[in-house]
C-alpha positions in Angstrom: -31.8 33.4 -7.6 -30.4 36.6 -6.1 -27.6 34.9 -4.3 -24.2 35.2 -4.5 -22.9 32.1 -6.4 -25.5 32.9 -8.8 -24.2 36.1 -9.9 -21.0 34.7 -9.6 -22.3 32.3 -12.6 -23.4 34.8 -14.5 -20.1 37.2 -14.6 -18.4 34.1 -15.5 -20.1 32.6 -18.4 -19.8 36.2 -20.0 -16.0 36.3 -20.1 -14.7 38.3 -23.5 -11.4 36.2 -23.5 -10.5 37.9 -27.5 -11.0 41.5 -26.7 -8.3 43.9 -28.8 -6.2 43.9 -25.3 -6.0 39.8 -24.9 -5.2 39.6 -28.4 -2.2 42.3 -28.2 -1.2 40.7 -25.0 -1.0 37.4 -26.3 0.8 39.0 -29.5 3.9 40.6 -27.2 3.8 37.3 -24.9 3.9 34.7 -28.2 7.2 37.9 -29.3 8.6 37.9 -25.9 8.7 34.1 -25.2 10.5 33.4 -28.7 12.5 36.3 -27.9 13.6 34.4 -24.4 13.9 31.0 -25.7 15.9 32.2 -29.1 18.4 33.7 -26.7 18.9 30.5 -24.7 19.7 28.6 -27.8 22.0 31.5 -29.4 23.7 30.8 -26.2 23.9 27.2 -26.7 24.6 27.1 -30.5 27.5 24.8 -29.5 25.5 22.5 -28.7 23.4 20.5 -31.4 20.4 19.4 -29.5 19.0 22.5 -28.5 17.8 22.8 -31.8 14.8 21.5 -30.0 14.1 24.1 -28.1 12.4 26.0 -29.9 10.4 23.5 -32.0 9.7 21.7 -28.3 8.1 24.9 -27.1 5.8 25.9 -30.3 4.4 22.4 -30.5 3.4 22.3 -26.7 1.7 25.6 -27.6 -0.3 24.6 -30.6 -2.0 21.9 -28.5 -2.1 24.5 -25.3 -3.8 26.9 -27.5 -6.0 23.9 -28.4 -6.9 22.8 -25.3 -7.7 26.4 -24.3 -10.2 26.8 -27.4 -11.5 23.2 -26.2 -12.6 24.9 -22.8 -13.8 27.8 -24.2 -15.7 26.5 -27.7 -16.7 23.0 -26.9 -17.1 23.0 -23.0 -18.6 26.5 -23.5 -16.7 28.4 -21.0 -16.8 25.0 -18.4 -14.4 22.8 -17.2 -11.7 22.7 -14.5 -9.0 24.2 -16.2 -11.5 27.6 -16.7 -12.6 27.0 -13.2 -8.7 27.0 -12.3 -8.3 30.9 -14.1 -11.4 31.4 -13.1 -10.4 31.5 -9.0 -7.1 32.8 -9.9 -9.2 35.9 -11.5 -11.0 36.6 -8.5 -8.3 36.2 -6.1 -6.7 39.0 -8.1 -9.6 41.1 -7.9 -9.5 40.3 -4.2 -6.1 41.3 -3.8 -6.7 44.7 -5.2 -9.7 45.1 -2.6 -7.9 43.5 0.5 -4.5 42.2 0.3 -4.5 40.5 3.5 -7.5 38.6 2.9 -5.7 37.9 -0.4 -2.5 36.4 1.5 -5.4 35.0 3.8 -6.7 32.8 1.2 -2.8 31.7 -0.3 -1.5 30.7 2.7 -4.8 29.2 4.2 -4.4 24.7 3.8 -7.6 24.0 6.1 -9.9 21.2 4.8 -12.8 23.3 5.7 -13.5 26.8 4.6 -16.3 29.2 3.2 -16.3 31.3 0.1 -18.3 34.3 1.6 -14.8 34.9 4.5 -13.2 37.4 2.4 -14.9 37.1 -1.4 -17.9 39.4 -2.3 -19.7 40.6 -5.0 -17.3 43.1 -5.9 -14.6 40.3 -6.2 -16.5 37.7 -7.7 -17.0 34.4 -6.1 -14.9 31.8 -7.1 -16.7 28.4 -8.7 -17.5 26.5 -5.2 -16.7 23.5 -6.9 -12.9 24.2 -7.3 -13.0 26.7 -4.1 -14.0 23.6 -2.2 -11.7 21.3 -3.2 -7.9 22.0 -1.6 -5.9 20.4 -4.4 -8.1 22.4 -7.1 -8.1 25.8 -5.2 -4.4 25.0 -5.1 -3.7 25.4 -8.4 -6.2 28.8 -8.7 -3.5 30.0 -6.0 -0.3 29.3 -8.3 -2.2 30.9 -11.4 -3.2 34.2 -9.1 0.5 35.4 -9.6 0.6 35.4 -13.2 -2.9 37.0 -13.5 -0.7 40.7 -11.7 1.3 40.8 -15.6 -1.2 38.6 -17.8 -3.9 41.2 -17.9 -6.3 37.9 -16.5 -5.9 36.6 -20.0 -6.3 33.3 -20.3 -4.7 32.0 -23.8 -2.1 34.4 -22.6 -1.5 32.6 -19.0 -2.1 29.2 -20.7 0.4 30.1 -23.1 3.0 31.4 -20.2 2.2 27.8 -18.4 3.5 25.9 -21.9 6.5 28.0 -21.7 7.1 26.7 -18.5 6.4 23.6 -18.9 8.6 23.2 -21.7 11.6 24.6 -19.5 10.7 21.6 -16.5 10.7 19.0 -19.8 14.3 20.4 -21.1 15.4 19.6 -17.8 14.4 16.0 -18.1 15.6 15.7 -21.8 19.0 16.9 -20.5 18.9 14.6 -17.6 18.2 11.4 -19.4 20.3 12.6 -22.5 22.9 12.5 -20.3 22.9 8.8 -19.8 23.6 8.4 -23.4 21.3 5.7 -23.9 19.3 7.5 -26.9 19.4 9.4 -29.9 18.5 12.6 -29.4 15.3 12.5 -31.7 13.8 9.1 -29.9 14.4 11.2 -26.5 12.8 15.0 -27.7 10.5 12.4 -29.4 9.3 11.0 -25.5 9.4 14.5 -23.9 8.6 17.3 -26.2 6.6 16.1 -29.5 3.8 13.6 -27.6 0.5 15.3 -28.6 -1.5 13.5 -25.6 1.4 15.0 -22.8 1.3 18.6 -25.1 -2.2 18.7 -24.9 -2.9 17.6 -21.2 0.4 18.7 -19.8 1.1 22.3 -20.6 -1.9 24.2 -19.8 -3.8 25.6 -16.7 -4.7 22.2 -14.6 -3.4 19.6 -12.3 -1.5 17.6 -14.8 0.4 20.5 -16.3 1.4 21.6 -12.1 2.4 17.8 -11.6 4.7 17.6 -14.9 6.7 20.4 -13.7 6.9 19.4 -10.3 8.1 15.7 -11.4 10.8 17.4 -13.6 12.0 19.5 -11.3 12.2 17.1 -8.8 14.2 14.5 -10.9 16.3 17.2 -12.4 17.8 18.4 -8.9 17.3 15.3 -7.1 19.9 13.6 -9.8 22.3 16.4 -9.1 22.2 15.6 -5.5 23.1 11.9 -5.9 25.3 12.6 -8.6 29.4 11.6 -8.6 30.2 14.2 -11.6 28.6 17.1 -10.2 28.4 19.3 -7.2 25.0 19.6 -5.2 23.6 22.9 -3.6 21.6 23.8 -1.2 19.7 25.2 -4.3 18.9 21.7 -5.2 17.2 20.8 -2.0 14.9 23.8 -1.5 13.7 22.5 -4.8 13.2 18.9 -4.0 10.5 20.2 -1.2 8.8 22.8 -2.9 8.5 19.9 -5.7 7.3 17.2 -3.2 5.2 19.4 -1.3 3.6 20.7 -4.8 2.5 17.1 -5.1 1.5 16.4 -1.6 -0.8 19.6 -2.5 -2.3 18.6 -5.7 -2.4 14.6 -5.9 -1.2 13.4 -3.0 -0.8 9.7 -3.7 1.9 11.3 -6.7 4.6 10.9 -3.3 4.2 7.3 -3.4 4.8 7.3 -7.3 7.6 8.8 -6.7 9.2 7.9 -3.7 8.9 3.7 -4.1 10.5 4.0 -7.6 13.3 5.7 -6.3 13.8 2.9 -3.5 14.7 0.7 -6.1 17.0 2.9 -8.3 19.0 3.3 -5.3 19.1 -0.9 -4.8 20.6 -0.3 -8.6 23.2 1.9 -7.3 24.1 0.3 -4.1 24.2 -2.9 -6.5 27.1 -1.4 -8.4 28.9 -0.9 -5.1 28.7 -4.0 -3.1 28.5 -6.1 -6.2 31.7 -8.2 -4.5 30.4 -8.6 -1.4 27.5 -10.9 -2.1 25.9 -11.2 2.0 25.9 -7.2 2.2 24.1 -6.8 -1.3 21.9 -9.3 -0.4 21.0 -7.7 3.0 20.8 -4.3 1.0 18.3 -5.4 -1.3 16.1 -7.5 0.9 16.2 -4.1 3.6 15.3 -1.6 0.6 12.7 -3.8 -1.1 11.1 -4.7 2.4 11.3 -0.7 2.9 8.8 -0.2 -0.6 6.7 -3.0 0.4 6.5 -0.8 4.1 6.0 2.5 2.6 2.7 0.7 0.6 1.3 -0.9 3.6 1.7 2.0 5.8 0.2 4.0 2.8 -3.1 1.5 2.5 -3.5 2.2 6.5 -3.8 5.9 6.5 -7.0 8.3 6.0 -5.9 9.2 2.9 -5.3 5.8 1.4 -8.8 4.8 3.1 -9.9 8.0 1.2 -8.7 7.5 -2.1 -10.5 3.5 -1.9 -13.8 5.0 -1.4 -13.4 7.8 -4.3 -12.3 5.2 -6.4 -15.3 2.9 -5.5 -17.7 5.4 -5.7 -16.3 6.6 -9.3 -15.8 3.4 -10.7 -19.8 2.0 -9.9 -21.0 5.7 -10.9 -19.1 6.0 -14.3 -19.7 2.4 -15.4 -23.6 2.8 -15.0 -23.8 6.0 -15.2 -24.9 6.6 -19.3 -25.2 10.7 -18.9 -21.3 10.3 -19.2 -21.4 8.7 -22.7 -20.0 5.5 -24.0 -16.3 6.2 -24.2 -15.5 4.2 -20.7 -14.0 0.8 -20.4 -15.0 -2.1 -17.1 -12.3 -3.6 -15.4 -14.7 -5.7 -13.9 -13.8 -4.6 -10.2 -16.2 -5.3 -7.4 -13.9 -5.7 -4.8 -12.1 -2.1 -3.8 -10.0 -3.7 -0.6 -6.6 -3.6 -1.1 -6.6 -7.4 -2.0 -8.8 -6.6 -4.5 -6.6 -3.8 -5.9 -3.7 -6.1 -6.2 -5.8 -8.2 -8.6 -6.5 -5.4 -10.8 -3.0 -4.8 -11.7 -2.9 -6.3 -15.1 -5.4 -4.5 -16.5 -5.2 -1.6 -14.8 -1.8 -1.2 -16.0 -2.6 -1.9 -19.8 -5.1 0.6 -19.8 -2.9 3.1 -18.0 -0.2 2.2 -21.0 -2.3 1.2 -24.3 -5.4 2.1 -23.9 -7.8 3.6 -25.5 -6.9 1.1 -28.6 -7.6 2.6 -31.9 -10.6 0.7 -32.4 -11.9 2.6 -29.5 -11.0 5.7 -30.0 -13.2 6.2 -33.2 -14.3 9.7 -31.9 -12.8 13.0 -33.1 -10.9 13.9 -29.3 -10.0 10.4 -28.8 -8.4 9.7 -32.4 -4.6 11.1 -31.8 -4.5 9.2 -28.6 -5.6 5.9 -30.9 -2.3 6.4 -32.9 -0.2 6.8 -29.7 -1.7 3.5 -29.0 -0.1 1.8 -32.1 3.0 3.7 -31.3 3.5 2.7 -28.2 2.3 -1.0 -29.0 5.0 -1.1 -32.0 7.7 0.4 -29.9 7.0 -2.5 -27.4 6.6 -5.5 -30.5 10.4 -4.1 -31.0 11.6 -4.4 -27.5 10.0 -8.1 -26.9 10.9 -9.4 -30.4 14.7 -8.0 -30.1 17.5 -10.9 -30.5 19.1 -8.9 -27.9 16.2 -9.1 -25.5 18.0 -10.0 -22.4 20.9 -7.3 -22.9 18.0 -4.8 -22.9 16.5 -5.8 -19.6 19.5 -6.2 -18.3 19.8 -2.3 -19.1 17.1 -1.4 -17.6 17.9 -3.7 -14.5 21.2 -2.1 -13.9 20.7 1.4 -14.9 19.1 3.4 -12.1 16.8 5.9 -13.9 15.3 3.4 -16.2 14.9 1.3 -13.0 13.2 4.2 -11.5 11.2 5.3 -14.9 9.9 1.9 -15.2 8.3 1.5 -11.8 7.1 5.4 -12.1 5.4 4.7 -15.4 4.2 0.9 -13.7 2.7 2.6 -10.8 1.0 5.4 -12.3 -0.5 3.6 -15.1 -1.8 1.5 -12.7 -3.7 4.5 -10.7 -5.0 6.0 -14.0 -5.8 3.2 -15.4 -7.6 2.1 -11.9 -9.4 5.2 -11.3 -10.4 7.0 -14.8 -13.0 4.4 -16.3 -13.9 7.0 -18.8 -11.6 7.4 -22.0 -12.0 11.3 -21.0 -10.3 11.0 -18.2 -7.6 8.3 -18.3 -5.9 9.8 -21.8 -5.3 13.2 -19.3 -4.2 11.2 -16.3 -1.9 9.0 -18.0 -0.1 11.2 -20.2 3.0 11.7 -17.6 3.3 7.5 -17.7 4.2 8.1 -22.0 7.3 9.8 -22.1 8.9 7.1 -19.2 7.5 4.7 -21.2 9.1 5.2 -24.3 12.5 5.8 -22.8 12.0 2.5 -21.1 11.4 1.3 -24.9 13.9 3.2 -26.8 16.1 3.0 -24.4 18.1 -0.6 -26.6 19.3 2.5 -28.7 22.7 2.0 -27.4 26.0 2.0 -29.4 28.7 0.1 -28.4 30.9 2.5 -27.2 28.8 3.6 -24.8 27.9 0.1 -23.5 32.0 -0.3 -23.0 32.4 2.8 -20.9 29.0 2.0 -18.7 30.8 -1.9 -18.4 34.2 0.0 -17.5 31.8 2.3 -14.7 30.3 -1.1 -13.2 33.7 -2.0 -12.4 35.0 0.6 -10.2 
């Protein structure tokens, strides 16, 4: 047992993660964050909604903090997200014996690589399980810088990753609360106060680096195709860092993305050609017929051929599979072709929104996910049972980001709810589907003055 990886397992299951200098850390981060974010709103006092700021930020932290003490307590010092600080530790400790081989291991992408190149036992070895998987290693290599003023504390960087979070999420709530389709409570109700998103989407882990890289990318992308305001060349170095974030770390998160917007933009070319009847047609048939390409041509490559085969292998494994308990549902697939993905839409796509339903979420770390259910189920009795029914889809038809946020929470719904099986795992990979989802719910919220100036933009 004298081998490397085992040491490495030994160093890291002995991890003192509340020694007197992660608990003053933590103190003076906790200080220095509020410090920060009750600046920004002293700036701000003008305006009334960023008296969410605050609040926003403390209740992502709570359920950070939570799903820290999760890792550590219940999973015993396991689990990706430790796995995540875990390689960012080491490659901290690597940095400080070789630098170059530090910069070696940042900037290396290849699919193929060994842990024993430029890690030793006076580094550590990172856990092979995240070191040999890309998108994982990835997200050790984005925590590595914060490990150089974080002391390697990990409350103390999850914390750091909730503040920064919360700043991608503002970003969002100001985007969409610029549209005036909401009160401001429904909206910081969708993007800050969701314990499920708080708890999933805000520490160290794959979801949390996603969230951010979704916000950002809507944030600036909307400034570039915006008539009121001015674009830089800011706003496009952030689009590609955002989309090549997600090409990193979920890859198929492009298509999510990218089809979605396709049809926001038929919205706005709608608007624009809505006199000329042949030209809109020929728009809309050229941009829909574009979405429809973009999937095809996605089903064809290695990647797509990949992702079939994971998501066979997982499905047949988890369903039968009893070492992984009995919180999973059965969609019944058999067939994994893309035909047989096509069928599994419906309800692959209820899971990814409703499910788990209260009555199966009876355990103790499914239960606040059961009420989101009934939430989320009441908000869309509302919206179905609403005398005014067609005005609201017609909202949502003609207004480009719910267009967009509707197809983004359709689509990935449908790939968490497709691929997860377990409970576990789909209340973690859905979570970024809620908040688009209650927008797209909330979203018949509209006064009528507002309704009179959108009718009066339609026109030009």
């Amino acid at each position: 047992m004298n081998t490397p990886e085992a040491a490495s397992f030994i160093v890291d299951r002995n991890y003192l993660f509340f020694t007197p200098l992660d608990i003053a850390a933590t103190i003076l981060g906790i200080i220095a964050i509020f410090i920060l974010l009750y600046l920004r709103k002293q700036r701000n006092k003008d305006q009334e909604h960023f008296k969410y700021l605050i609040p926003a930020y403390f209740f992502k932290a709570i359920f950070v903090v939570a799903n820290a003490l999760f890792y550590i307590i219940v999973y015993k010092v396991g689990g990706d997200s430790i796995g995540y600080w875990d390689g960012a530790v080491k490659l901290n400790n690597l940095f400080w014996v070789d630098p170059m081989a530090y910069f070696q291991e940042i900037f290396d992408s290849s699919e193929v690589r060994t842990i024993y190149n430029n890690f030793s036992i006076q580094t550590g070895y990172p856990d092979s399980h995240i070191y040999g998987e890309r998108e994982s290693f990835f997200i050790s290599k984005i925590a590595s810088f914060f490990t150089f003023f974080t002391f390697k504390g990990y409350i103390l960087m999850s914390l750091i990753f909730a503040f920064i979070t919360t700043n991608a999420s503002w970003k969002l709530f100001e985007l969409v609360r610029g549209y005036k389709l909401h009160k401001d409570w429904h909206l910081a109700l969708a993007i800050f106060f969701i314990p499920s998103l708080s708890f999933w989407c805000g520490g160290i882990s794959k979801d949390t680096v996603i969230w951010v890289a979704l916000c950002y990318f809507l944030h600036h992308l909307y400034q570039i195709i915006s008539i009121d305001k001015k674009a830089s060349f800011i706003n496009w170095i952030v689009i590609f860092i955002c989309l090549y974030v997600m090409l990193q770390v979920r890859s198929f998160m492009i298509i999510t993305v990218l089809v979605p917007l396709l049809f926001a933009y038929t919205v706005r070319l709608t608007k624009k050609f809505q006199n000329r009847k042949f030209e809109l047609n020929f728009i809309r048939f050229f941009l829909i017929s574009l979405g429809i390409s973009v999937v095809i041509i996605f089903f064809q490559t290695p990647e797509a051929e990949k992702f079939l085969n994971e998501a066979a292998v997982i499905n047949q494994d988890m369903s039968t599979n009893k070492t992984y308990g009995t919180n999973r549902y059965n969609l019944n697939i058999t067939d994994y072709s893309p035909t047989g993905m096509l069928s599994a839409i419906p309800p692959a796509v209820i899971a990814g929104f409703y499910r788990p339903f209260i009555w199966e979420s009876l355990s103790v770390s499914l239960f606040l996910n059961g009420i989101e259910s009934i939430v989320l189920l009441y908000f869309t009795f509302r919206f179905l049972v609403s005398t005014k029914i067609r005005q609201r889809i017609q909202l949502i038809r003609k207004h480009e980001f719910l267009i967009f946020g509707f197809f983004f929470a359709f689509i990935l719904a449908y790939f968490a709810g497709f691929t997860s099986i377990l409970f576990g795992v789909l209340v973690r990979f859905k979570a970024p589907v809620l908040p688009f989802l209650v927008i797209i719910l909330t979203s018949y919220y509209l006064n009528e003055k507002v309704q009179k100036e959108l009718k009066k933009k339609a026109k030009l």
